[in-house]
C-alpha positions in Angstrom: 19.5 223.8 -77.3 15.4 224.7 -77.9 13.2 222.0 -78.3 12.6 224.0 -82.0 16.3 223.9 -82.4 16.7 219.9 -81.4 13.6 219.7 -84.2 15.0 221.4 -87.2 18.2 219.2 -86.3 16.4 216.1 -86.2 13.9 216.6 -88.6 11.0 216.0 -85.6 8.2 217.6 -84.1 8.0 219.0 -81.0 4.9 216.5 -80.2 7.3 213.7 -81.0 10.1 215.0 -78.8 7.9 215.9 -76.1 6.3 211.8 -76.5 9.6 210.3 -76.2 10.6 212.3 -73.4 6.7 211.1 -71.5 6.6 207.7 -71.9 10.5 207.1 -71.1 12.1 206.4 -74.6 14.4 209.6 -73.5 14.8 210.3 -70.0 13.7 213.9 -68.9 15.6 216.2 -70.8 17.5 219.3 -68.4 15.6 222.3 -68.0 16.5 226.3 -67.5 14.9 227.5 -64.0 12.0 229.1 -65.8 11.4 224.8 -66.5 11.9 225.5 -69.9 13.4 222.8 -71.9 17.4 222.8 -72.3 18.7 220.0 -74.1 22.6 219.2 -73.5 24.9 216.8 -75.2 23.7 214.3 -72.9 19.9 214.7 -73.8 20.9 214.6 -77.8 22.4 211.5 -77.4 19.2 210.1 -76.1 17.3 211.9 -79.2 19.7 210.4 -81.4 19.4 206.7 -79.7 15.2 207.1 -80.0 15.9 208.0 -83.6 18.3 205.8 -84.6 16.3 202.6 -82.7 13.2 203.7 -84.3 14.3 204.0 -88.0 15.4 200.2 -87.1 11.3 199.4 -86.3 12.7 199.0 -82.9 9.0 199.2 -80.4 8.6 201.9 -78.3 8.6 199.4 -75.3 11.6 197.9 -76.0 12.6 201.4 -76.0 11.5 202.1 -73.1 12.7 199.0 -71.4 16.3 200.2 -72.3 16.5 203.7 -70.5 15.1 202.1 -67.9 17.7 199.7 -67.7 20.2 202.3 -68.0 18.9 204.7 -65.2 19.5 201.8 -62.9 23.0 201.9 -63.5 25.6 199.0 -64.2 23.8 196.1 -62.5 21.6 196.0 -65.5 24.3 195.7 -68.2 23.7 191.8 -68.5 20.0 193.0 -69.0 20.9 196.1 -71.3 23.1 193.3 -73.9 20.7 191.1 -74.1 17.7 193.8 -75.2 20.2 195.1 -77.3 20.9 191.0 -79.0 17.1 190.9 -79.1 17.0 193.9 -81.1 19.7 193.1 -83.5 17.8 189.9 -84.0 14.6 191.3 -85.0 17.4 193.8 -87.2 18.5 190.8 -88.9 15.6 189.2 -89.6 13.6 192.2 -91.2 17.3 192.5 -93.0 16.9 189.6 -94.8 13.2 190.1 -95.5 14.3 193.6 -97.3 17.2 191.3 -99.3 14.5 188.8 -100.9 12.2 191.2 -101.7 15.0 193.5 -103.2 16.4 190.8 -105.2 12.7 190.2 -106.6 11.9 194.0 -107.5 15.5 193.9 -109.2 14.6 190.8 -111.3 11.4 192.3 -112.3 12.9 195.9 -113.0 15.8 193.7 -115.4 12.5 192.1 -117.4 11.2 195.2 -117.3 14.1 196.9 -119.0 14.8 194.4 -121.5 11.2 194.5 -122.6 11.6 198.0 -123.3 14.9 197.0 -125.4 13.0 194.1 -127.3 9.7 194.8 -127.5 8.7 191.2 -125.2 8.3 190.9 -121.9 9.6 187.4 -120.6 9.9 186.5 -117.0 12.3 183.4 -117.8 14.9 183.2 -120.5 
């Protein structure tokens, strides 16, 4: 797959892909002979991975910290669980963050509404 193919897919640019691929968050991606860039199943699974980890507010260096844990194979798996904990930690957290200030936009929009309904806006019954 093109770099302009894996882009449409994704919905990234080519700057991004390229990024990911130079500071480490996806390992070097396979290439034709001509050098060109040919990404496999393998290298889509990466994209997907940076993607996925980023949409979570995962850093880059944590990011990076993780492929490089994986290249060096199975010794690192302790490593590798315990980055991936940290993450789902920091997941969590921000989680519940989102919840309270949900519940508050939902309590306003409900005042909100009923004020439309009656005329008077009241923040307590």
């Amino acid at each position: 797959m093109t770099i302009k193919e894996v882009c449409a897919k994704y919905n990234l640019t080519p700057d991004t892909l390229r990024y990911y691929e130079r500071v480490g968050v996806i390992p070097e991606v396979t290439r034709t002979s001509g050098g060109i860039r040919d990404y496999k199943e393998v290298d889509l699974g990466w994209v997907e991975n940076a993607i996925c980890m980023r949409d979570a507010g995962v850093p880059i260096e944590m990011l990076i910290e993780y492929v490089r844990l994986y290249q060096q194979g199975d010794t690192t798996i302790e490593a590798r669980t315990n980055l991936l904990k940290e993450v789902r930690e920091q997941i969590i957290e921000a989680k519940a963050k989102y919840d309270i200030a949900l519940q508050k936009l939902n309590y306003k929009i409900e005042r909100y509404e009923l004020a439309e309904k009656t005329g008077v806006l009241k923040w307590r019954d």
